[in-house]
C-alpha positions as CSV (number, residue, x, y, z in Angstrom):
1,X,0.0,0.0,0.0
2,X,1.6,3.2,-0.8
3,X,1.7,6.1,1.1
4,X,-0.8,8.3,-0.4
5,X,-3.8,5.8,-0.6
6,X,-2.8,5.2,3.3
7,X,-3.0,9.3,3.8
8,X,-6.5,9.1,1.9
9,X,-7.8,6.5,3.9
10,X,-7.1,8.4,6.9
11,X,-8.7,11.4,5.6
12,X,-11.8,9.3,4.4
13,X,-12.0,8.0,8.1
14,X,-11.2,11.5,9.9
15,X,-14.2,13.1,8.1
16,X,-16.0,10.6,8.8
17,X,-15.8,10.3,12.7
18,X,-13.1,12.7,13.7
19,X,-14.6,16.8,13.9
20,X,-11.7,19.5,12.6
21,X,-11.1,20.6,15.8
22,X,-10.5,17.2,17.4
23,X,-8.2,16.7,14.7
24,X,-6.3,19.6,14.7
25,X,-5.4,18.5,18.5
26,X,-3.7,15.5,17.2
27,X,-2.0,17.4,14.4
28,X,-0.8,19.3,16.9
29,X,1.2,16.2,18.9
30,X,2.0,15.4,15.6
31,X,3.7,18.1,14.5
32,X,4.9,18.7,18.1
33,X,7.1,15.5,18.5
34,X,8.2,15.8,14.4
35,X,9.8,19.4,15.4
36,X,11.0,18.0,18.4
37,X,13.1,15.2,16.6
38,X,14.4,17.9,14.2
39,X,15.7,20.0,16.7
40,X,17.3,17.6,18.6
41,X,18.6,16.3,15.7
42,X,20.1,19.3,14.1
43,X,21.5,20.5,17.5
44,X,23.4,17.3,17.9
45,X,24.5,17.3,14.2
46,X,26.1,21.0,14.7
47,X,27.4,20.1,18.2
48,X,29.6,17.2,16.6
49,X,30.9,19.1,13.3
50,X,32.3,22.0,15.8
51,X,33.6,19.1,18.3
52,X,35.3,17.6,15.2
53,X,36.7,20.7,13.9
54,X,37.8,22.5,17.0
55,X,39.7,19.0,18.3
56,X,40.7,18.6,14.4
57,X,42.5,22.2,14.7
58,X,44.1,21.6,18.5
59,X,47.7,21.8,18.8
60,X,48.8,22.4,15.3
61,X,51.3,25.0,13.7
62,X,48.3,25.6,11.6
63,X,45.5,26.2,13.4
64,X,45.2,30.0,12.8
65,X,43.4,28.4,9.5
66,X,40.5,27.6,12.1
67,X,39.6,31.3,11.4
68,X,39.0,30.4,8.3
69,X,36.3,28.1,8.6
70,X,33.2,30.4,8.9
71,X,34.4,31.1,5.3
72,X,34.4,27.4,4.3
73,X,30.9,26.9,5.6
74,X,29.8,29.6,4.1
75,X,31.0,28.7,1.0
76,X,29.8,25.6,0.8
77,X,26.3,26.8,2.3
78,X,25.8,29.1,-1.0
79,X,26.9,26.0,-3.4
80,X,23.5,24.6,-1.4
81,X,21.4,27.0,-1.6
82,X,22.7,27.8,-5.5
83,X,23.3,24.8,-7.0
84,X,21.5,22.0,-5.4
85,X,18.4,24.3,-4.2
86,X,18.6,26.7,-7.1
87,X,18.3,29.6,-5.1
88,X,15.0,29.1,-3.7
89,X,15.1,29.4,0.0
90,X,13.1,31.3,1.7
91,X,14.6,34.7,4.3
92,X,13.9,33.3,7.5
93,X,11.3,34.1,10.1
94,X,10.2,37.3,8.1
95,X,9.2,34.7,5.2
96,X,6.9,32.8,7.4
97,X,5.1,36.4,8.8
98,X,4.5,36.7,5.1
99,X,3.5,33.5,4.2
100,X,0.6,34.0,7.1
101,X,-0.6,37.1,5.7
102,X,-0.2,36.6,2.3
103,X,-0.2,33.0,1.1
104,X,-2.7,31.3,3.4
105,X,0.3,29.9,5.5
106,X,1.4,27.9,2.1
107,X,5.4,26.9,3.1
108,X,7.1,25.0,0.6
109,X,7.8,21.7,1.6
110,X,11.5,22.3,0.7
111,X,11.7,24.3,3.7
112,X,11.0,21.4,5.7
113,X,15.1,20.2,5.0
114,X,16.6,22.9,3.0
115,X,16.9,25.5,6.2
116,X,18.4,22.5,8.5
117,X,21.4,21.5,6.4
118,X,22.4,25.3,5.3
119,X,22.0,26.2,9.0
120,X,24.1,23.0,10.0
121,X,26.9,23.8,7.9
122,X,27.1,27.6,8.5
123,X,26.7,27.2,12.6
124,X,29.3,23.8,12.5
125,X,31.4,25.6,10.8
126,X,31.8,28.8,13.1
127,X,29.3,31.3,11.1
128,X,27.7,33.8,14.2
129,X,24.2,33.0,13.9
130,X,21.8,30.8,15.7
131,X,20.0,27.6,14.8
132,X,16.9,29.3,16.3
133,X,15.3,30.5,13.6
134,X,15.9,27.8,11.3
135,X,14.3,24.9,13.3
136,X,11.2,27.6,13.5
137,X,11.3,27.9,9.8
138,X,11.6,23.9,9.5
139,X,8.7,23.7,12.1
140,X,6.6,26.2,10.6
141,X,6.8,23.6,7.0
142,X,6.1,21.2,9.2
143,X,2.9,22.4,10.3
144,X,1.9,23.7,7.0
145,X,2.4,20.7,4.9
146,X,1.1,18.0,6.9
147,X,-1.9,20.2,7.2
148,X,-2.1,20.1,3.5
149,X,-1.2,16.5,3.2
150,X,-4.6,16.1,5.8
151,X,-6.7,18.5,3.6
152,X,-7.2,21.1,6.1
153,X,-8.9,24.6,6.0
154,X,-6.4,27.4,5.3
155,X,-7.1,28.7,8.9
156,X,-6.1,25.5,10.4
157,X,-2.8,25.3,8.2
158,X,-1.9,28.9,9.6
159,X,-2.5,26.8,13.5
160,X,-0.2,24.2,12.6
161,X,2.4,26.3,11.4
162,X,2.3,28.1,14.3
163,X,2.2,24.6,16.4
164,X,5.7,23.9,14.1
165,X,7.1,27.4,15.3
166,X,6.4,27.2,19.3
167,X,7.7,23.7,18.9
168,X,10.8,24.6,17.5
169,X,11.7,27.1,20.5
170,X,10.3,25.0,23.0
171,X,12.6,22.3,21.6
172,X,15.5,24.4,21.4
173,X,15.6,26.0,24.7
174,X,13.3,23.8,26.5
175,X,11.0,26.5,26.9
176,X,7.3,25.6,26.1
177,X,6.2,28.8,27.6
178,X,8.0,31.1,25.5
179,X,7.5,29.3,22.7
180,X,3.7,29.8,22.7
181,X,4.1,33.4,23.7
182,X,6.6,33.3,20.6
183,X,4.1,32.5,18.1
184,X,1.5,34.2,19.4
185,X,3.1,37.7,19.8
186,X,6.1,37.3,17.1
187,X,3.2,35.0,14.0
188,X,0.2,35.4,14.5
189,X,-2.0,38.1,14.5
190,X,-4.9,37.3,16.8
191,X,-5.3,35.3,20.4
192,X,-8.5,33.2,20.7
193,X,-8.5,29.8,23.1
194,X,-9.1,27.6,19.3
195,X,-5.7,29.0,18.3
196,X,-4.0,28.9,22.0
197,X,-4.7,25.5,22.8
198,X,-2.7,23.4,19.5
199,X,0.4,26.0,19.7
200,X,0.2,24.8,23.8
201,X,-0.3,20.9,23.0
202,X,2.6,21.0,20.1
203,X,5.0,23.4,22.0
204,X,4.4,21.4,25.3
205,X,5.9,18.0,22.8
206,X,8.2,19.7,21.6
207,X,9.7,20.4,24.9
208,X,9.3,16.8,25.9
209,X,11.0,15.6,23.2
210,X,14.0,17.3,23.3
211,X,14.3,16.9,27.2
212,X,14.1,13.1,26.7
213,X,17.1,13.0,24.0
214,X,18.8,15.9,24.4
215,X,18.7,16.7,28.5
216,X,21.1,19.4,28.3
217,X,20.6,22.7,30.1
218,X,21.9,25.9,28.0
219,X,22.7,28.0,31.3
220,X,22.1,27.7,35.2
221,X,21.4,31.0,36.7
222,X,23.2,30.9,40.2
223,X,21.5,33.6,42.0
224,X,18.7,33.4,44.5
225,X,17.1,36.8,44.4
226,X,17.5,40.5,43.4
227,X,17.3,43.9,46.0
228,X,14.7,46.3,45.4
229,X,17.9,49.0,45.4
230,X,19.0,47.8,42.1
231,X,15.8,49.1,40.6
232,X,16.9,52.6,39.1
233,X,19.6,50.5,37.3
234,X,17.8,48.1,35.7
235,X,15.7,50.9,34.6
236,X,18.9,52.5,33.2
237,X,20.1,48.8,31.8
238,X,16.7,49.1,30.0
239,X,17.5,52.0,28.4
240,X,21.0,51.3,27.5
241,X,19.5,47.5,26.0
242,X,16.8,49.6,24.0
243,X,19.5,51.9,22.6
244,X,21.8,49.2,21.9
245,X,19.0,47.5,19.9
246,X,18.3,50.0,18.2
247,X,22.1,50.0,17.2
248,X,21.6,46.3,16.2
249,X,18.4,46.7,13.8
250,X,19.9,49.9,11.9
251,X,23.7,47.9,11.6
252,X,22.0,44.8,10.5
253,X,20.1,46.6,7.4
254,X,23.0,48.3,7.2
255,X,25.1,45.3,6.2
256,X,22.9,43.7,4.5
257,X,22.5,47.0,2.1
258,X,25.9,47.3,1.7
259,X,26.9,43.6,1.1
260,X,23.7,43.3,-1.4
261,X,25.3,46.4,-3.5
262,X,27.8,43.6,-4.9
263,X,25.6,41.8,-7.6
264,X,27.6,38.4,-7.8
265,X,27.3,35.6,-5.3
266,X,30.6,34.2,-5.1
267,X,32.6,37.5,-4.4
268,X,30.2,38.3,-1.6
269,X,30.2,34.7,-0.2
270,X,34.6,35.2,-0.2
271,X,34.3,38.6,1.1
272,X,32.3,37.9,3.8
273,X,33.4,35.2,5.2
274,X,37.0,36.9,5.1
275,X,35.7,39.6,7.2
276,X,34.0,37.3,9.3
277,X,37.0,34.9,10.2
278,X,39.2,38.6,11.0
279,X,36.8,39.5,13.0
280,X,36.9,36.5,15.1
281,X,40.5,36.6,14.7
282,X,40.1,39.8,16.9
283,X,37.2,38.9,18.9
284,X,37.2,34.7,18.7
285,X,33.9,34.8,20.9
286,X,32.1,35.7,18.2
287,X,32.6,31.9,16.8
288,X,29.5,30.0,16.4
289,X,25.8,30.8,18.4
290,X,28.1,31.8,21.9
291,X,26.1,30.4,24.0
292,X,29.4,28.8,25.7
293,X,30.2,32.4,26.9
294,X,27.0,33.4,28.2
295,X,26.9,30.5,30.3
296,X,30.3,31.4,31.5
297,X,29.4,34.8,32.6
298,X,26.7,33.4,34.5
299,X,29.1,31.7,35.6
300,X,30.7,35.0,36.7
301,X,33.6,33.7,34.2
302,X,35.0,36.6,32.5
303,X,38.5,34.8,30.8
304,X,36.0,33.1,28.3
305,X,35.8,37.1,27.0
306,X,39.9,36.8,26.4
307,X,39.8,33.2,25.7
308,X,41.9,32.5,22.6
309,X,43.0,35.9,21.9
310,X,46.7,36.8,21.0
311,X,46.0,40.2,23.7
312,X,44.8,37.9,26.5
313,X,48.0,38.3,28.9
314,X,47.9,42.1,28.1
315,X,44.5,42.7,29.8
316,X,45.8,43.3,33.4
317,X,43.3,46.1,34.3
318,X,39.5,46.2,34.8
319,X,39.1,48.9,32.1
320,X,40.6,47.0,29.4
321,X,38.1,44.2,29.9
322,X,35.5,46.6,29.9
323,X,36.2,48.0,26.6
324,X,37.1,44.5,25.2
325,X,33.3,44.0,26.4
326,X,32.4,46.8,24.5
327,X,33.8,45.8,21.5
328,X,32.3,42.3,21.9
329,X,28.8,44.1,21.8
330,X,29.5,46.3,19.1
331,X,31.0,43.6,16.6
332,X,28.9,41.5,17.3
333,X,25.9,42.1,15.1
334,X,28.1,43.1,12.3
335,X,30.0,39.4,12.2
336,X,25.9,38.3,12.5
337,X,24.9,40.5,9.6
338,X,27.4,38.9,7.6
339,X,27.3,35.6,8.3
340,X,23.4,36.2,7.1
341,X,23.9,38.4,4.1
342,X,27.5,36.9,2.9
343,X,25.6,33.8,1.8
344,X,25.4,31.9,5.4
345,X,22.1,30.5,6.8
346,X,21.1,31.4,10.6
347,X,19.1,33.6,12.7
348,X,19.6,36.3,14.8
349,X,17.8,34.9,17.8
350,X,21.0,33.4,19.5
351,X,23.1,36.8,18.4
352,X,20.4,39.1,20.4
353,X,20.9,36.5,23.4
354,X,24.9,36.7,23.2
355,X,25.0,40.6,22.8
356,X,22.4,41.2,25.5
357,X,24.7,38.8,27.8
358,X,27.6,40.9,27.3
359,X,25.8,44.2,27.1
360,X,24.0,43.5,30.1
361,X,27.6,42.0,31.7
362,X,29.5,45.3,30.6
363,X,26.9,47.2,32.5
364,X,27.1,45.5,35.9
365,X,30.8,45.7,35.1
366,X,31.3,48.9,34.6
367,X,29.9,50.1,38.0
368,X,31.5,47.4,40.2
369,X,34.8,48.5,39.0
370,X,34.2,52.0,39.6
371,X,32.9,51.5,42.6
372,X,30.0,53.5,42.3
373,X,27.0,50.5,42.8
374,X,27.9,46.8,43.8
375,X,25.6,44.8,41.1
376,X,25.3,41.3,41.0
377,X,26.6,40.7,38.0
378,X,24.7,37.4,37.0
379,X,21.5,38.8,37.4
380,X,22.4,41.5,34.8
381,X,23.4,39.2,32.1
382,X,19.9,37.9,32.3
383,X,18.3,41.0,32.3
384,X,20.2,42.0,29.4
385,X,19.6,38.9,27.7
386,X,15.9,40.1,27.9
387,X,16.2,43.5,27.2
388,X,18.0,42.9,23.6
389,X,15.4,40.0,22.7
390,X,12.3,42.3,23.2
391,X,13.7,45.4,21.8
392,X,15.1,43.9,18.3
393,X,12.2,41.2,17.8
394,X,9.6,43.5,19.4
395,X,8.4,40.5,21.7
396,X,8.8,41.4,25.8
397,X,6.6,38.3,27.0
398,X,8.8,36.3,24.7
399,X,12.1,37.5,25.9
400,X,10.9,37.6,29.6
401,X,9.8,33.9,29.9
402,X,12.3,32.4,27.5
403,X,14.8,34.1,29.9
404,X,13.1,32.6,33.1
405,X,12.8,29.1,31.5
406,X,15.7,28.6,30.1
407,X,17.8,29.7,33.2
408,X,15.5,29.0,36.3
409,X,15.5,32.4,36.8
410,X,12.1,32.9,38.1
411,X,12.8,35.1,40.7
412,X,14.2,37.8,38.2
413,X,10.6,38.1,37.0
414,X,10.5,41.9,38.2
415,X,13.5,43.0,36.6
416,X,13.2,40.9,33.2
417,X,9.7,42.7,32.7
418,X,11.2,46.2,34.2
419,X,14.1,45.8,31.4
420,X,12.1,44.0,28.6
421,X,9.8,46.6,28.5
422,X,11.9,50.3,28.8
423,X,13.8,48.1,26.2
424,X,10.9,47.7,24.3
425,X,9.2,51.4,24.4
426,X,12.6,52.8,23.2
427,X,13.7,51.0,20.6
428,X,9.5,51.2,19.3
429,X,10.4,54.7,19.3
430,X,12.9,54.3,17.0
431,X,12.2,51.7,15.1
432,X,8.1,50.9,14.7
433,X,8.8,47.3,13.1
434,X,10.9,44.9,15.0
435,X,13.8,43.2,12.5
436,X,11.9,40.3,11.2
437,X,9.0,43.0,10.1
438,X,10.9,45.7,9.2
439,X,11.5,44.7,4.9
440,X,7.8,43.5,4.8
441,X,7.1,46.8,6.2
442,X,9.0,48.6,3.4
443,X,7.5,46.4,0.4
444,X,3.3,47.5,2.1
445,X,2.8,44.7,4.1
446,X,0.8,45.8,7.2
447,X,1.5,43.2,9.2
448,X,0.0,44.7,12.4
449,X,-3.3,45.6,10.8
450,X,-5.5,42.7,12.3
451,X,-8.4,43.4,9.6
452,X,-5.8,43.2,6.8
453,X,-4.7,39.8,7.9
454,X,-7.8,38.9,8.1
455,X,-8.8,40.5,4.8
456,X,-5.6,37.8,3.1
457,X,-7.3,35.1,4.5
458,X,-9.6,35.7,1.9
459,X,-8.3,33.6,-1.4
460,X,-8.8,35.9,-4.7
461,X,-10.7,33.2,-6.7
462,X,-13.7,33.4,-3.9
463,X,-14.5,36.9,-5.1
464,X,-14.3,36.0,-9.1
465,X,-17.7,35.7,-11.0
466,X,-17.1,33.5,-14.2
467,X,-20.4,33.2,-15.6
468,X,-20.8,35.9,-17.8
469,X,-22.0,36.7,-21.3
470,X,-19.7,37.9,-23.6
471,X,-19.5,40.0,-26.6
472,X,-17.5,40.4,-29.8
473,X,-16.5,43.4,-31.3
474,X,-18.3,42.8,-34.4
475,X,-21.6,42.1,-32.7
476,X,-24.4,43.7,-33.4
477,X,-25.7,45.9,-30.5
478,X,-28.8,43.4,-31.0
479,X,-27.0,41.1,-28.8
480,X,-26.3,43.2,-25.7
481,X,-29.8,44.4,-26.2
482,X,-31.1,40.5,-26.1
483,X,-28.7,39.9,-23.1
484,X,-30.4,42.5,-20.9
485,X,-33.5,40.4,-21.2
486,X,-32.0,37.4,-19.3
487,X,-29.2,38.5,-17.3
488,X,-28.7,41.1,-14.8
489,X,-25.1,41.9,-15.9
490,X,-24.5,45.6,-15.8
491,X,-21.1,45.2,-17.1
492,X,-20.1,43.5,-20.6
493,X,-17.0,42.1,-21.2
494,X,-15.9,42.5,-24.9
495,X,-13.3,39.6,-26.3
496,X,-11.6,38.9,-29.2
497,X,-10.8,35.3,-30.6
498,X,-8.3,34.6,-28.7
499,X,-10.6,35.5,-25.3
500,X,-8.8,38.6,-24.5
501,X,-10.3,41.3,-23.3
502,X,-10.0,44.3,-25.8
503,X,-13.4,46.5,-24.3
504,X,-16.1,46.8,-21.8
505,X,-20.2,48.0,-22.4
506,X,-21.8,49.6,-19.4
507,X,-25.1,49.8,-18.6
508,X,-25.0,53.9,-17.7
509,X,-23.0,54.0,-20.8
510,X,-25.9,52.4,-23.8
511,X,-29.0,53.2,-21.8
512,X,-30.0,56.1,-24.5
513,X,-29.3,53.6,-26.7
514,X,-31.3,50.7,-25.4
515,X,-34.3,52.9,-26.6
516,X,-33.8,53.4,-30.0
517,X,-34.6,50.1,-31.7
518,X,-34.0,51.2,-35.0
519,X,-30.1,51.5,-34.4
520,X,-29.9,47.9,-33.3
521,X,-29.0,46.1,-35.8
522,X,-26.9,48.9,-38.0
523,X,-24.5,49.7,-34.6
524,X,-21.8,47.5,-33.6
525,X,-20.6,46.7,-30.0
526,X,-16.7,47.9,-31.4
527,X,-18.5,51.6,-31.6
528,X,-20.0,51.9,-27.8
529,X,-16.9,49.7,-26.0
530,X,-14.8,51.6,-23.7
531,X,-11.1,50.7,-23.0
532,X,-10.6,48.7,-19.3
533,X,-8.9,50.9,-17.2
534,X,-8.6,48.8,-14.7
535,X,-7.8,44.7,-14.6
536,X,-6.4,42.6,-11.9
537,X,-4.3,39.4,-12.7
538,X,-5.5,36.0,-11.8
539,X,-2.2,36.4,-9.0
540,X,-2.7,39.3,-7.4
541,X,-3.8,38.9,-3.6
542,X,-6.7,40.3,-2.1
543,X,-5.3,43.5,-0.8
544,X,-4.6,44.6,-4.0
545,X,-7.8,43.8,-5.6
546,X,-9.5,45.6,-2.4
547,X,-6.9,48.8,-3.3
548,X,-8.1,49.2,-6.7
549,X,-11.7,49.0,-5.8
550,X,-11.4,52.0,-3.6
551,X,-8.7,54.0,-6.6
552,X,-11.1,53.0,-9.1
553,X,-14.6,53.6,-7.8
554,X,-15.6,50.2,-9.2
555,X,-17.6,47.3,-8.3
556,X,-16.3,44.9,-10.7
557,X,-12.7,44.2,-12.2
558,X,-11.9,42.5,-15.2
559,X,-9.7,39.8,-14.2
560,X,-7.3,38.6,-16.5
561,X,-5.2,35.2,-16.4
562,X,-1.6,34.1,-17.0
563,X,-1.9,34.2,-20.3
564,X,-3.6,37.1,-21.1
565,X,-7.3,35.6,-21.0
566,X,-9.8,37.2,-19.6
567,X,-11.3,34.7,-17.1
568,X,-13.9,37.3,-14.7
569,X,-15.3,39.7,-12.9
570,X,-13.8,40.3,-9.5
571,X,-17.0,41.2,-7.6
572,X,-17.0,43.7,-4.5
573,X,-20.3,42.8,-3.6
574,X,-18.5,39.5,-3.2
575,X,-15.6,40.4,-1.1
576,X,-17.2,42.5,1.5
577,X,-19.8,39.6,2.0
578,X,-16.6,37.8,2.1
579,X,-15.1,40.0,4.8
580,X,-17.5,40.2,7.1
581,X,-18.8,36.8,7.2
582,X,-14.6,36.0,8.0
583,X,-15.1,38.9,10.5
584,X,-17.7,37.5,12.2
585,X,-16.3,34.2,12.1
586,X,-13.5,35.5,13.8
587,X,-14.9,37.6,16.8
588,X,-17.0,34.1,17.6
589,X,-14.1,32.4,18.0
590,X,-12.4,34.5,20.2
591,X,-15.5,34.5,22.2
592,X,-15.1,30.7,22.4
């Protein structure tokens, strides 16, 4: 029995005694444990390559040629992507918003491999990204494809793809918490208990999975409380995390503008990962996702800061360490930036974490040496961590429970939400879209508009009338006059042989016409046609189609397919009826 007449029989028995909604729970476990296995897999997969590199590179003559390898994996990451994938990968988490508002939640099933060996090579290989958002991309194709291999409403694929995504950072952190809160606050565009309860059920697997076969904590937080003293400075830490996202967002862009002004692929791929591998030369914790030297400064560890560096035994004095910290933070998202833009596959998720670590480190830092305010140091790093994460990505539940999960740092609660959200408000005010938002922004997606995501739920061939009567331009106006009689078209469409659409008859516009039966059969259609001024094509999405409604005055567009045929009306009557009815839908739900 193959495995598409098994997939039909379970469809043929799921509508037949399974409801959607009891479904969709089990899709949820499905896709839940599937994510889980992925991430566990890949993290174990990028944990060995570095192992086998770093102990391959150990005690040799030669092993200032380990700075080299970010390059190498880069390099072999864009043969990937270019030769074998053809340059069609999607660009990251920002894809996925888009696919939600704009494509029904439609992934390409590539996605479900194509993001986990790119990432594994670039991470393994010492690029300064994270495998964060790739295992959220790979769990987002998850969700969307096996809701298409079960034949699922186009709502319910856009639940499952979120189920994929709040696996994948429960999974990777061990944080099903903050992985709900991440798809809710960072995908999706609504909260209502239908939605909540799958993203809880998958993220919740997710977790268990990767605790079962990967029981590995990422950090211990070894404090037991904070003093209601240090408040004004976490306030100030809030501040200086929003600023320094800010500083983060407009570098990143920056980068990538600059590295996309060189047209060919290879010399951007060698450039880059040049730059890269001297930047780690100078800084070599910016090797890989760093996660090794934020769990050393909660360790209150600072030599994993100088560890490997040809300065180390010159850093005698506080300051220097300070401003080594300093340089840390700012290099930081630029050895990101072009690990991303250079060709390398990765996400920014584990950067933010790193540079909020050390930012949040330099701070506590700074005014213990000076003497000016003992800080405990640890407590910072976490607060930092939090204050980077909700400023860049624009998500502060996110970054304050993924903090307190994935450390144990409940009691830190006050000042993750104190710093998360001064983070937050500042860098808001600088920056309206977080980084994953901010190019969709620029190209008129209104991702925050909760009636326009609604409104792209809405597939464009719902709104398209086909039956019609048509005309030809050789017609006698007999024809239309007959047509009247047994249709109530107000709107002809006029076609040539080939069915394209060369002219349109109004109603307004033949009316004086209609009454004159003596001109019937002498006038053609060709003389009272009137150019289209307006057409929409077959793919243009519903906000478009909406747009030119309101330019044009309208209430019908001339659709036109691939080819050049005319193939409808778009109807507004339609849409609107359309819109509400998904409205309504909607508001029950969350009511639910």
């Amino acid at each position: 029995m193959s495995i598409r007449s098994v997939v039909k029989n379970i469809n043929q028995y799921r509508a037949a005694h399974i409801s959607d909604r009891n479904f969709l729970l089990v899709a949820s476990i499905i896709v839940g444990v599937a994510v889980g296995l992925v991430a566990v897999a890949l993290k174990k997969s990028v944990h060995a390559l570095q192992y086998i590199l770093r102990e391959g590179f150990k005690g040799h003559n030669w092993q200032y040629l380990y700075y080299l390898l970010p390059l190498i994996g880069i390099l072999i990451t864009v043969f990937f992507v270019q030769k074998i994938r053809k340059g069609k990968i999607g660009n990251g988490i920002s894809n996925i918003i888009q696919s939600i508002s704009k494509r029904h939640g439609n992934i390409s099933p590539d996605n479900m491999y194509s993001h986990m060996v790119s990432s594994a090579v670039t991470v393994g290989f010492g690029g300064s990204v994270g495998l964060e958002a790739p295992i959220v991309i790979t769990g987002s194709a998850f969700g969307s494809n096996i809701a298409r291999v079960f034949l699922l409403s186009h709502k319910e694929r856009v639940v499952l793809l979120a189920c994929g995504a709040a696996a994948g950072i429960a999974a990777v952190f061990n944080t099903p918490v903050a992985g709900v809160l991440f798809a809710m606050e960072v995908l999706l565009a609504e909260f209502s208990i239908p939605t909540f309860i799958p993203v809880l059920i998958a993220s919740a697997s997710g977790a268990v999975v990767s605790r079962l076969l990967y029981n590995e904590h990422l950090f211990y937080l070894l404090t037991k409380d904070w003093r209601t003293d240090a408040i004004p400075f976490y306030l100030l830490l809030g501040g200086l995390c929003g600023l320094v996202s800010v500083y983060f967002m407009r570098v990143y862009f920056w980068t990538e503008k600059k590295i996309a002004s060189a047209k060919k692929v290879l010399p951007k791929a060698i450039g880059g990962g040049l730059l890269l591998g001297f930047l780690i030369f100078l800084f070599p914790v910016l090797y890989g996702e760093g996660y090794s030297t934020i769990a050393a400064l909660f360790k209150s560890d600072t030599s994993k800061l100088l560890s490997n560096t040809f300065y180390k035994e010159w850093v005698t004095n506080p300051y220097v360490l300070l401003l080594i910290a300093i340089g840390v933070v700012l290099f930081k998202v630029i050895a990101s930036a072009v690990t991303i833009h250079a060709g390398g596959n990765g996400g920014i998720f584990a950067p933010t974490l790193f540079t909020g670590a050390v930012t949040g480190f330099t701070f506590a830092h700074f005014f213990n040496t000076t003497g000016w305010k003992e800080l405990l140091t640890v407590n910072f790093v976490a607060a930092g961590m939090a204050g980077i994460l909700s400023g860049v990505v624009h998500a502060p539940l996110t970054a304050i429970f993924l903090i307190a999960e994935v450390t144990g740092g409940y009691t830190l609660f006050v000042p993750l939400m104190i710093v998360a959200a001064v983070s937050y408000f500042i860098t808001r005010a600088f920056e309206p879209y977080s980084i994953y938002t901010e190019k969709l922004a620029q190209k008129g997606f209104k991702i925050d508009d909760k009636e326009l995501v609604l409104l792209n739920n809405i597939k464009p061939e719902a709104v398209v009338d086909r039956n019609f009567i048509a005309l030809r331009p050789n017609d006698a106006f007999r024809k239309l006059s007959d047509a009247f009689l047994i249709t109530d078209q107000t709107v002809f469409p006029v076609l040539n042989e080939e069915r394209k659409l060369i002219g349109l008859v109004y109603l307004d516009d033949v009316k004086s016409i209609l009454l004159k039966e003596e001109v019937f059969d002498r006038k053609l259609i060709s003389e009272v046609m009137v150019k289209p001024q307006y057409t929409v094509s077959v793919k243009d999405d519903i906000q478009k189609i909406m747009r030119l409604f309101d330019i044009s005055g309208l209430w019908c567009l001339s659709v036109i397919n691939t080819d050049g045929s005319f193939i409808g009306f778009a109807d507004k009557r339609k849409l609107l009826a359309l819109l509400r009815e998904t409205l309504t839908s909607h508001q029950l739900m969350e009511q639910l």
